[in-house]
C-alpha positions as CSV (number, residue, x, y, z in Angstrom):
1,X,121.6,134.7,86.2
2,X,124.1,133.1,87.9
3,X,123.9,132.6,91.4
4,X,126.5,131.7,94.7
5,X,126.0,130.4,98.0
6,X,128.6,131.0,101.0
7,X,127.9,129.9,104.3
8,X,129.8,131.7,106.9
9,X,130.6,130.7,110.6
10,X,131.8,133.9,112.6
11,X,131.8,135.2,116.3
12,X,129.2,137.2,117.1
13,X,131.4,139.8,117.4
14,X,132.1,139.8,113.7
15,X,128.5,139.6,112.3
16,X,127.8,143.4,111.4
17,X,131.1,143.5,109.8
18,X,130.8,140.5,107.6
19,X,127.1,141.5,106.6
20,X,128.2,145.0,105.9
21,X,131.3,144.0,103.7
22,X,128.9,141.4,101.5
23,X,126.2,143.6,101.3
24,X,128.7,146.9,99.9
25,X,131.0,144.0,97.8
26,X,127.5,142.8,96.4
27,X,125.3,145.4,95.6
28,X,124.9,146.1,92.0
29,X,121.3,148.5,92.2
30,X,120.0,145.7,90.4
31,X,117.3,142.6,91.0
32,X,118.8,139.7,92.2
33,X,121.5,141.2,94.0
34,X,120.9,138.7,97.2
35,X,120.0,138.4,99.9
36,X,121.7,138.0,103.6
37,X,120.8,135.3,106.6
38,X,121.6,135.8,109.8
39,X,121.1,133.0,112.6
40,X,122.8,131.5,115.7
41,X,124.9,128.4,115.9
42,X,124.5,126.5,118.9
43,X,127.2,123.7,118.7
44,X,130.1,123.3,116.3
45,X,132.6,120.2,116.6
46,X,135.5,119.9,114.4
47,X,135.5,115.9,113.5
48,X,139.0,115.3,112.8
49,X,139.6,116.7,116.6
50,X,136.8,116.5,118.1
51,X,137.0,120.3,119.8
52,X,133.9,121.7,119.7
53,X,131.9,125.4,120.1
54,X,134.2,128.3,120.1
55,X,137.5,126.1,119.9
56,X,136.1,124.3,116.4
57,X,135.9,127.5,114.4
């Protein structure tokens, strides 16, 4: 079985809309169909800038 990994970084605001949209696109009925993780980011700093938190994303 084949599997993928995607890693997400979204506004809170966003999160019940992303999980529902892979959770319908995904589900087959079947084993395997995946699973869905759900945690808080507390910093984020985008390297090449250096902007961090909400201005990184």
């Amino acid at each position: 079985m084949e599997r993928v990994r995607l890693e997400i970084v979204a506004h809170d605001k966003m999160v019940e809309t992303i999980v529902n949209t892979i959770a319908r696109t995904a589900h087959t009925g079947n084993h395997g169909d995946g699973k869905v993780f759900v945690w808080a980011v507390e910093h984020s700093v985008r390297i090449r800038t250096g902007e961090r938190d909400d201005q990184a994303l």
